[in-house]
C-alpha positions as CSV (number, residue, x, y, z in Angstrom):
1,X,-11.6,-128.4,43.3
2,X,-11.5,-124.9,44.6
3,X,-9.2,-123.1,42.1
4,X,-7.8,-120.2,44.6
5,X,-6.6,-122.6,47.0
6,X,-4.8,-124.7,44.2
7,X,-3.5,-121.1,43.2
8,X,-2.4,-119.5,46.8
9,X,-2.3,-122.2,48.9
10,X,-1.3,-124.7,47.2
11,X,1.5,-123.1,45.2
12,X,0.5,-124.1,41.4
13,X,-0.2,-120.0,40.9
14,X,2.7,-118.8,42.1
15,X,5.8,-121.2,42.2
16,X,6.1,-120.9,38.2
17,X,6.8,-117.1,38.7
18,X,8.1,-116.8,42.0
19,X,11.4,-119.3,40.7
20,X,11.1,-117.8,36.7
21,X,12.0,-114.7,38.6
22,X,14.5,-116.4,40.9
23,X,16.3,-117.6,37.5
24,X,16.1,-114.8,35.4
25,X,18.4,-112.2,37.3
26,X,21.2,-114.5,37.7
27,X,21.3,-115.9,33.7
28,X,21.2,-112.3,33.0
29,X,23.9,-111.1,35.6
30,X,25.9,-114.3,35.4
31,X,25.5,-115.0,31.8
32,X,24.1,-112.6,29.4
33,X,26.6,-109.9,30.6
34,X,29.1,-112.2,29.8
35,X,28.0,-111.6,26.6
36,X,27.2,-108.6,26.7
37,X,30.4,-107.3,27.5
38,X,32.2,-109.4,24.9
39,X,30.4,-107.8,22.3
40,X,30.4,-104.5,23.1
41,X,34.5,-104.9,23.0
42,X,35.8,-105.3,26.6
43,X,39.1,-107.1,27.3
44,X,38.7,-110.9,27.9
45,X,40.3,-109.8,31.4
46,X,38.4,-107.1,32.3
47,X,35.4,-108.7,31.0
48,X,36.3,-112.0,33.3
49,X,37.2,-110.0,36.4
50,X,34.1,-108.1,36.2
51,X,31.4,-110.7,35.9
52,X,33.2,-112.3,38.9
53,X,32.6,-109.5,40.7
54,X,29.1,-109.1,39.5
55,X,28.7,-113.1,41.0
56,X,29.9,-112.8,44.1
57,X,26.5,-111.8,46.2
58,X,25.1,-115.7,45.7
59,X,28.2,-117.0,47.1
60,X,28.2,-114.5,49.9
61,X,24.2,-114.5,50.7
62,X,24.5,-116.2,53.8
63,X,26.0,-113.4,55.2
64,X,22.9,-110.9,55.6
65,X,20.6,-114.2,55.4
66,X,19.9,-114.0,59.0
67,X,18.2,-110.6,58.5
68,X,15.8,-111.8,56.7
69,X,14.7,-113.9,59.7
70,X,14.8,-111.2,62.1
71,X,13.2,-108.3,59.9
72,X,10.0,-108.3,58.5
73,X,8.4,-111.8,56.7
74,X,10.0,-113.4,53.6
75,X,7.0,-112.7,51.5
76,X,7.3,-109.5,52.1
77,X,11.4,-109.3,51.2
78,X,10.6,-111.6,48.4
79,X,8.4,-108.9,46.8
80,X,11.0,-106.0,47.6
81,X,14.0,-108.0,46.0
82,X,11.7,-108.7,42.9
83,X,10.8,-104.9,42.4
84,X,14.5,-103.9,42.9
85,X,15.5,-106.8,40.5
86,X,12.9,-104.5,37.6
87,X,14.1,-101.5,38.8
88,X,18.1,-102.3,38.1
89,X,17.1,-103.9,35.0
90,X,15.5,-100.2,34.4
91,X,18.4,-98.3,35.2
92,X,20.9,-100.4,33.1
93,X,19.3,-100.2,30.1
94,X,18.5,-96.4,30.8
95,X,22.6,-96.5,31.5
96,X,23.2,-97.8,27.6
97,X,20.4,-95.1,26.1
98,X,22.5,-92.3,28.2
99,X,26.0,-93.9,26.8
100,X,27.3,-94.6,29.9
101,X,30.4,-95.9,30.3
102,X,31.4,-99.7,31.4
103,X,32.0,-98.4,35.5
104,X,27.9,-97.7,35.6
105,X,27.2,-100.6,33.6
106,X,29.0,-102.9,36.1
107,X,27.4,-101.2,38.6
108,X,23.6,-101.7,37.8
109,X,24.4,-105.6,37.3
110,X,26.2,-105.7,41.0
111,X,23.2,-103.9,42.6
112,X,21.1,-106.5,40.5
113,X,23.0,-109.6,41.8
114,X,22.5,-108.3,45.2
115,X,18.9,-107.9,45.1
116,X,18.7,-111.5,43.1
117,X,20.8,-112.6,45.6
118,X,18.5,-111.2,48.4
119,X,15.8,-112.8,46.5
120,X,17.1,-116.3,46.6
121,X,17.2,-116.2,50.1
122,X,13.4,-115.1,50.5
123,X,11.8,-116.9,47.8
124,X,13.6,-120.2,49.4
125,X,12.0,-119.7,52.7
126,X,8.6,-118.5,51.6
127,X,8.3,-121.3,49.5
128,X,9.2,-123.6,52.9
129,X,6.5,-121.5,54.9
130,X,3.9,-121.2,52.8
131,X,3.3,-124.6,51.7
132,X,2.5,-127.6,53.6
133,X,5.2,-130.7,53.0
134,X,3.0,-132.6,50.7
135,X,2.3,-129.0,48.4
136,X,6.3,-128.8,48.7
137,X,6.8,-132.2,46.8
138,X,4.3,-131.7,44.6
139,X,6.1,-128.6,43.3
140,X,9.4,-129.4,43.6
141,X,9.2,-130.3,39.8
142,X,7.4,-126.7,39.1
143,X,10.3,-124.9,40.7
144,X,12.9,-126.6,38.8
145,X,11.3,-126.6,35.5
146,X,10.8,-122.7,35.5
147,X,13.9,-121.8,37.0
148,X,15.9,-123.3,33.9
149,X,12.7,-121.9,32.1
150,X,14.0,-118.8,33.5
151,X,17.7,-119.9,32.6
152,X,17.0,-120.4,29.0
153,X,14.8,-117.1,28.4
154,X,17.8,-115.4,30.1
155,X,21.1,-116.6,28.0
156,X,19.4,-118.0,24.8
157,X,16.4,-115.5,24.5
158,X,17.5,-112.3,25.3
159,X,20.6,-113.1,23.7
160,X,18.8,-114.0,20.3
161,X,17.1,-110.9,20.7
162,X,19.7,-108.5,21.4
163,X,21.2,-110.7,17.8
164,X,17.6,-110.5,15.9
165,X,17.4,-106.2,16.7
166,X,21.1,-105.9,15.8
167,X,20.5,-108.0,12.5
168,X,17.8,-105.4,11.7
169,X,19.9,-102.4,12.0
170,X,19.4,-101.7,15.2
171,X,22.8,-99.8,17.4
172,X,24.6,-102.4,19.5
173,X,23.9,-100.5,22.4
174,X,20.2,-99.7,21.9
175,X,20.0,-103.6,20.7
176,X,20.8,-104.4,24.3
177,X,18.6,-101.0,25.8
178,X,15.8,-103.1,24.7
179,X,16.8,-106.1,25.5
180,X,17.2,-105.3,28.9
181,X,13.7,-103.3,29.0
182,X,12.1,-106.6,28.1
183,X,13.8,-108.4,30.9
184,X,12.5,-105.5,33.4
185,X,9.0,-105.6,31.6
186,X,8.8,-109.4,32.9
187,X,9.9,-108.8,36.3
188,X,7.6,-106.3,36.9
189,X,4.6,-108.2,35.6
190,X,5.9,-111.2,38.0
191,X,6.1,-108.7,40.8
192,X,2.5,-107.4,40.2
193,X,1.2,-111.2,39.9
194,X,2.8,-111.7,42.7
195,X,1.8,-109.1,45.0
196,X,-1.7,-110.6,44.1
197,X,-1.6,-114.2,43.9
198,X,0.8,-115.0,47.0
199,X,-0.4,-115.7,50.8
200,X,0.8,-114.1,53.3
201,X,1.1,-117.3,55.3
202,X,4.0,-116.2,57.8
203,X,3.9,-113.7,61.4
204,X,6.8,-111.6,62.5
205,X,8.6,-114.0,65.0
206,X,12.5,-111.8,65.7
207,X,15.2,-114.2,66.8
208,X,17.3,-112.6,70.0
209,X,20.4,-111.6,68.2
210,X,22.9,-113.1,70.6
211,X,21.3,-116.5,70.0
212,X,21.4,-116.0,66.2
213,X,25.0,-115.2,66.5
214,X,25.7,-118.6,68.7
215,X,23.8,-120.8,66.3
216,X,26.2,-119.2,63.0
217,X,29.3,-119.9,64.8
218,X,28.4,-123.5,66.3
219,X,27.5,-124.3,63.0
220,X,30.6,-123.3,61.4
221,X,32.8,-125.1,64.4
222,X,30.6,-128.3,63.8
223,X,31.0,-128.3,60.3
224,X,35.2,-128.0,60.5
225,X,34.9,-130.6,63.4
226,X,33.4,-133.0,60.6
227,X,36.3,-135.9,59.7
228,X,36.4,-135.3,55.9
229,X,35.9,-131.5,55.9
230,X,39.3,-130.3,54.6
231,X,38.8,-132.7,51.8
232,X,35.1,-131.4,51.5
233,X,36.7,-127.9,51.0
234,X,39.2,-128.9,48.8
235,X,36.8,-131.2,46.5
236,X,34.4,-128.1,46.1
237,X,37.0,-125.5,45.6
238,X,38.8,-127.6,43.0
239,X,36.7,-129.9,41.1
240,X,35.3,-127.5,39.1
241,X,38.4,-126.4,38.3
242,X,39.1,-126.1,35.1
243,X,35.3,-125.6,34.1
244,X,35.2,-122.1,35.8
245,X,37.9,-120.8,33.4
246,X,36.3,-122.5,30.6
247,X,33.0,-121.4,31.1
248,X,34.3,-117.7,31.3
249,X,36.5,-117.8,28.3
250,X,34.4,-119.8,26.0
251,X,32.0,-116.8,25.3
252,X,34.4,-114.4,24.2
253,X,35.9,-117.4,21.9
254,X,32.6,-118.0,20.3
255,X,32.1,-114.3,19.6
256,X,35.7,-113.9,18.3
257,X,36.8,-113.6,14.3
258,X,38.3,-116.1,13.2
259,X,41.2,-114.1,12.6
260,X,41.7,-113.4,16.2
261,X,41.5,-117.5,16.8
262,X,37.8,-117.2,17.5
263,X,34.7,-119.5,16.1
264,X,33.2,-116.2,14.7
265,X,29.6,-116.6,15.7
266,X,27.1,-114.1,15.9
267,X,25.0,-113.1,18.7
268,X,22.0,-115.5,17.4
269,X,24.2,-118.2,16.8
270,X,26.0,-117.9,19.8
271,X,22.5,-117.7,22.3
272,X,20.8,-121.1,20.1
273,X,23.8,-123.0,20.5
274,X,24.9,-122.0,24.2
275,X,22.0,-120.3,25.4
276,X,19.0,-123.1,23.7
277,X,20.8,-126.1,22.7
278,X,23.6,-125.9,25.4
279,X,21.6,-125.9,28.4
280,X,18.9,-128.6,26.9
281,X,22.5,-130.8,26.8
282,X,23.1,-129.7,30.5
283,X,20.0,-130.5,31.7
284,X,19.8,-134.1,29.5
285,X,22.8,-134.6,31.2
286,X,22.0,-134.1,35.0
287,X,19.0,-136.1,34.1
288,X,21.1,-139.4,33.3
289,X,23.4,-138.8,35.9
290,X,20.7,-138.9,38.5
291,X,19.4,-142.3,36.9
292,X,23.0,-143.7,37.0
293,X,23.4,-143.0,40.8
294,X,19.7,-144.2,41.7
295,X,20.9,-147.5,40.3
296,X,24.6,-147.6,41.2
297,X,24.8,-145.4,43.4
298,X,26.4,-142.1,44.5
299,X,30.3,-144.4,44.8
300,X,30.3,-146.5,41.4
301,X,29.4,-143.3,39.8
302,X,31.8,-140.7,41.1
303,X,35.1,-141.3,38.6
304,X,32.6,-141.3,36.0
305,X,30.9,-137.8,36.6
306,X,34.3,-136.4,36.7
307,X,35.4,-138.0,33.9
308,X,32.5,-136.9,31.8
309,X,33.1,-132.9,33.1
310,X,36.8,-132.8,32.3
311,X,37.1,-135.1,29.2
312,X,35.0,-132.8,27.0
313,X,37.0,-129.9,27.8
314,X,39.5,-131.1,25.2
315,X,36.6,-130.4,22.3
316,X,37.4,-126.9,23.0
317,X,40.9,-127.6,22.1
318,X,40.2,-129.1,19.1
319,X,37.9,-126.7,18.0
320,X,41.1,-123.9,18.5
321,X,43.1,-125.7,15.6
322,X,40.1,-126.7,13.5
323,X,37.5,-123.7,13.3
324,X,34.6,-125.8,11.7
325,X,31.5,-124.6,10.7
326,X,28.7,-123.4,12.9
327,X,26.6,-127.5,12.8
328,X,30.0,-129.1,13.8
329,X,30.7,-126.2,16.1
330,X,28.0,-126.3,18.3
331,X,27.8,-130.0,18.2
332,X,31.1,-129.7,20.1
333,X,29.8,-127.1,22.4
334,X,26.6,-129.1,23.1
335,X,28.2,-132.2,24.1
336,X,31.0,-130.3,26.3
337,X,27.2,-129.1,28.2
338,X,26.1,-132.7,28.0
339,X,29.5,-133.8,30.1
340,X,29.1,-130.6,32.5
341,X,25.8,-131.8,32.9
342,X,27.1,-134.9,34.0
343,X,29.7,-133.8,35.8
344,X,27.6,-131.2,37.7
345,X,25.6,-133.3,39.8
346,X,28.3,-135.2,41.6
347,X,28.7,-131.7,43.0
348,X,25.5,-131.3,43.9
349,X,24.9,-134.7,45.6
350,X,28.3,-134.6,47.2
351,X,26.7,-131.6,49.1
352,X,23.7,-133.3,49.9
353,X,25.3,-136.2,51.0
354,X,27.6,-134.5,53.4
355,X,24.6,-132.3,54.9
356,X,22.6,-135.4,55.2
357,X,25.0,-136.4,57.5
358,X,24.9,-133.3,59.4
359,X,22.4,-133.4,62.4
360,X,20.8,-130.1,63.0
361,X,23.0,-128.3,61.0
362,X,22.1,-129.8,57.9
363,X,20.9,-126.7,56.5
364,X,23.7,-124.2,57.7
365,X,26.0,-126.7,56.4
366,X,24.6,-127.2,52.9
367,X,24.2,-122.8,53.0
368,X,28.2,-122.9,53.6
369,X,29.4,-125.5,51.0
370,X,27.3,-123.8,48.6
371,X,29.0,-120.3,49.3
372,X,32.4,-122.4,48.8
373,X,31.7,-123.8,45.6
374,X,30.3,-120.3,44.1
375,X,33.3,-118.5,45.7
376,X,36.0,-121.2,44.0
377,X,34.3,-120.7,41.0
378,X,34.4,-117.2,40.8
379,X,37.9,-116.3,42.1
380,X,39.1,-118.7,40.2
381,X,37.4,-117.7,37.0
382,X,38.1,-114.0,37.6
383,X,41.3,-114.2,36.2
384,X,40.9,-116.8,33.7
385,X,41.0,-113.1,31.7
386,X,44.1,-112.8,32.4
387,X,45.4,-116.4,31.8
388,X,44.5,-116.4,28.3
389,X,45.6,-112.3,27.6
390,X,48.9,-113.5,28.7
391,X,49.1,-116.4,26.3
392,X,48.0,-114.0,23.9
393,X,50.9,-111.6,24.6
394,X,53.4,-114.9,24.8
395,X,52.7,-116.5,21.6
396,X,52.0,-113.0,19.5
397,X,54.7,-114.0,17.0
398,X,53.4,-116.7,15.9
399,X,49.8,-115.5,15.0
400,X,46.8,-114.4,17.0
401,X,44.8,-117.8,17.5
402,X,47.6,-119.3,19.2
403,X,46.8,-118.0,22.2
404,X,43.1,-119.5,22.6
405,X,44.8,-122.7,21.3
406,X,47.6,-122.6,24.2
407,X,44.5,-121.4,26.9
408,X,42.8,-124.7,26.2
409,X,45.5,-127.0,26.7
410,X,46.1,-125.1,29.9
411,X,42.0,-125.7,30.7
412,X,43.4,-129.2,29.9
413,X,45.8,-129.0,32.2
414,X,44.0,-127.6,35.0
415,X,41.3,-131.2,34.8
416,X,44.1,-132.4,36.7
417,X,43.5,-130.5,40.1
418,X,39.7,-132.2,39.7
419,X,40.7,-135.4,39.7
420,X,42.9,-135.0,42.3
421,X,40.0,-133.5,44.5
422,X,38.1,-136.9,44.2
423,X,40.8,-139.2,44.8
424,X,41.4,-137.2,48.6
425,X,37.3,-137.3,48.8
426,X,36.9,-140.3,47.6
427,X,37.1,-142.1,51.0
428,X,34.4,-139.7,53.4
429,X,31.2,-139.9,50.7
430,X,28.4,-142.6,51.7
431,X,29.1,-144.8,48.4
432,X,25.6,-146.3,48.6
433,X,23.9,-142.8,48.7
434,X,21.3,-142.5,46.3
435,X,21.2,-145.8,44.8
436,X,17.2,-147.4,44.8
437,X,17.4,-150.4,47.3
């Protein structure tokens, strides 16, 4: 076996790092600053406005993704985005040792999700042009495996960290300095692996512009065309519906006191049971629900994946009136991930099914519904912040947890929308997709 071309061309050298590093930048810009924020004592409003701001590059990437095909080679942007993504991880922790205020913080992790974002779109079609079809299935499992690798290091371990350094008397601030340092460490190292280990397997070939800008428009007339896409909109705009409120708000209602209607978890606690445990649960549960629709298929199973994300959404609820201890606590939390997990891939498939069905365009098409789903997810969970300030304000009189405890039955509330979403969608999905004949 000749080792350098199971390395180069063959992908086993650099696929683990190319997708660790595709990961990394968004846990850390879509999750960790979550976090990061709550703890350092921004507004549940600001703090849910912001990191929707921060996350709106992935679901606007498509955008400049045709320069990427006209300038240059993908290898070569990939490399780029990945030294940008170490040099804003630089510049925001140099922003917390200068004691910066929030506007430059937000800043740094909107030029990061950018560059990630730029990333994404390189890495994705290097990994298409450098490897044959057979070296692409073989990996398939490699990519996926370190980009949750990636996922886990982001909003578990460098969450436990920034808890471990503040635990031993470390500043808040300088806690997350180093945190972030580490973070821009291992893109660097990735980046210099990289610029070794990759081929350059791809030549300059420039697309006329004018034919570029045809082929964007038919295939966004083509996909409208489509009977079933209004529903397609609606379905991923809304099915996820209540999740992206919850999955803004539940962070700041971990980190809370208890006297302010929160669970009271540390910074440890809070990256082991959402950060570790939590996405194992996810992942456990995107697992099953693939087995389900190989033997049912993608029809039989759709009521149940949205049953399983919305349903779990009322342990949140619960855990409002009851504040149990940290075990019972994130047992709650880790079966709410188990559901979303669940509940996630009929997203997913939905978009895969509808592309299959696509002709030429499948990979415009699948490009667009992705940017919906991302943008319904943010707007909507921008001002989730709000939401629950307000039920704050409304229920002041009668104590400070009340209004997490009235936000979660209004999370309740908005499952509603969801199920809605399948019942109009319900009739344009292939019910037998997926299922093992």
């Amino acid at each position: 076996m000749d080792l350098r071309r199971e390395l180069t061309v063959n992908g086993w050298g650099w696929v683990p790092g190319v997708y660790f590093a595709e990961g990394l930048p968004f846990a850390v810009a879509t999750c960790v600053s979550m976090v990061m924020f709550s703890s350092l004592g921004m507004s549940n409003s600001a703090m849910a406005f912001w990191t929707g701001v921060i996350g709106l590059p992935w679901s606007l990437k498509f955008l400049w993704a045709p320069l990427l095909d006209s300038r240059g080679t993908k290898r070569a942007w990939m490399l780029a985005a990945q030294l940008a993504v170490a040099l804003c991880f630089a510049a925001l922790a140099l922003t917390f040792r200068a004691g910066a205020g929030d506007g430059w913080l937000i800043a740094c992790f909107i030029l990061t999700a950018f560059c990630s974002a730029t990333h994404d779109i390189a890495a994705d079609g290097y990994y298409m042009i450098a490897l044959d079809s057979h070296a692409q299935a073989l990996c398939s499992g490699l990519r996926n495996i370190f980009y949750k690798c990636a996922m886990l290091a982001g909003q578990g371990g460098l969450v436990m960290l920034a808890g471990a350094l503040i635990r031993a008397g470390i500043p808040e601030r300088s806690a997350w300095m180093w945190t972030i340092s580490s973070a821009s460490a291992a893109m660097l190292i990735l980046f210099l692996w990289h610029c070794i280990i990759t081929p350059a397997a791809e030549t300059v070939r420039p697309v006329a512009g004018q034919k570029k800008r045809r082929s964007f428009t038919e295939s966004f007339r083509t996909f409208f065309r489509r009977e079933g896409a209004l529903q397609a909109v609606l379905f991923l705009f809304f099915y996820r519906f209540a999740e992206a409120q919850l999955g803004k708000m539940s962070v700041p209602f971990m980190l809370a006191g208890r006297d302010a209607g929160g669970l009271g978890l540390t910074l440890s606690e809070q990256g082991t049971i959402y950060g570790i445990a939590g996405t194992c649960c996810f992942l456990l549960g995107g697992f099953l629900a693939g087995l389900a629709v190989s033997r049912l298929g993608f029809g039989r199973t759709l009521w149940m994946m949205a049953v399983a994300l919305n349903a779990p959404d009322a342990l949140y609820l619960w855990l409002s009136w009851a504040h149990p201890g940290v075990w019972i606590s994130g047992a709650c939390i880790a079966l709410e991930q188990f559901g979303y997990g669940l509940g996630y891939m009929a997203h997913v498939l939905f978009m895969v099914q509808f592309a299959n069905r696509s002709g030429e365009y499948k990979t415009s098409h699948f490009a667009f519904m992705t940017g919906i789903t991302i943008l319904g997810m943010t707007l909507v969970g921008m001002f989730s912040g709000l939401i629950q300030e307000f039920f704050t304000r409304l229920s002041a009189s009668y104590g400070a947890e009340t209004g997490y405890r009235l936000f979660f039955l209004w999370i309740c509330l908005c499952t509603v929308p969801s199920f809605l979403a399948v019942r109009f969608v319900r009739p344009h999905i292939d019910a037998a997709f997926g299922k093992n004949s």
